[in-house]
C-alpha positions in Angstrom: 12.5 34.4 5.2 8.9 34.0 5.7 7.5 32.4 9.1 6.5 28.7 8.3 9.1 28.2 5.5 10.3 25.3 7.0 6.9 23.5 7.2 4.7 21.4 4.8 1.4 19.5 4.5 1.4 16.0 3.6 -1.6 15.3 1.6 -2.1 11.5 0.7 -2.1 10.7 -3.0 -4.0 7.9 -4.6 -1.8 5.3 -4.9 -4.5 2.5 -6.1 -3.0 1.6 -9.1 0.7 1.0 -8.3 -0.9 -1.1 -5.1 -2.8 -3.6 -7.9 0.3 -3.7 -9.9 2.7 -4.7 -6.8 -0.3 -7.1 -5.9 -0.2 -8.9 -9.3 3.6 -9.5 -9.1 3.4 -11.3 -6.0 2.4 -14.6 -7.9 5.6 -13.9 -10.6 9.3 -14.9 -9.2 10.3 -15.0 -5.8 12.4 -12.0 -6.4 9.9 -10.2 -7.5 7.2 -11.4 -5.0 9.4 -10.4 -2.2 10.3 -7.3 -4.0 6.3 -6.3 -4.3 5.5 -7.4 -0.4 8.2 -4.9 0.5 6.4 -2.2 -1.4 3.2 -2.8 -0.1 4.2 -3.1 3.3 6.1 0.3 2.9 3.1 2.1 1.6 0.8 0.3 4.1 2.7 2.1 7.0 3.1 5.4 5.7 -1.2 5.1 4.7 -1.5 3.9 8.4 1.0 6.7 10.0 -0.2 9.3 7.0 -3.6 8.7 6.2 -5.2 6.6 3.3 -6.2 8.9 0.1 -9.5 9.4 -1.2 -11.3 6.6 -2.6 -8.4 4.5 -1.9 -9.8 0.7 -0.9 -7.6 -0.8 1.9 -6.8 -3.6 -0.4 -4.8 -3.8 -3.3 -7.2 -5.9 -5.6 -10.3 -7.2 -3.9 -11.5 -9.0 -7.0 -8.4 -10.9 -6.4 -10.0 -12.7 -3.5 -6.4 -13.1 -2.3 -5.9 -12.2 1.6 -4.1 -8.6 2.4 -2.1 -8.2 4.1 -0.7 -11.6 4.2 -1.5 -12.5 8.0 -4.9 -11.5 6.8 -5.0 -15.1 5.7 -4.1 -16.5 9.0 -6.8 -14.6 10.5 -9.4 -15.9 8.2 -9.0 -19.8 9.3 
C-alpha cells in the first residue's frame, strides 16, 4: 500500500445550476419549498466549510431579486 492511500482532495464543483433549480422550487408546494431550502442550506454549509467553486455566485438566482439566504430578507429591512 502506497503512503497517502487513505487521503483525498476535495475540489469544489460548480454547483450553479442545481442551486437556480432548488431556488425556483421554493415558490412551488410547501413540500417542495421546504424540500429545496433543505438543499440549499446543505450545499451552503459544505461551500462555507469546503470552499465555493469557480465562478460560482453566492446566490442562487440574483435576477430573481429574491433574498438568500432567507434571513437575508430580514437583514435588508
Amino acid at each position: 500500500m502506497s503512503e497517502g492511500s487513505n487521503s483525498f482532495y476535495i475540489h469544489p464543483a460548480s454547483v450553479g445550476h442545481i442551486r437556480k433549480f432548488l431556488f425556483g422550487l421554493l415558490a412551488r408546494t410547501p413540500q417542495e419549498g421546504a424540500l429545496a431550502a433543505s438543499c440549499l442550506t446543505a450545499i451552503d454549509v459544505l461551500r462555507d466549510e469546503h470552499g465555493i467553486a469557480a465562478n460560482d455566485t453566492r446566490h442562487p438566482d440574483v435576477m430573481s431579486e429574491i433574498p438568500w439566504p432567507s434571513e437575508a430578507a430580514a437583514r435588508s429591512h
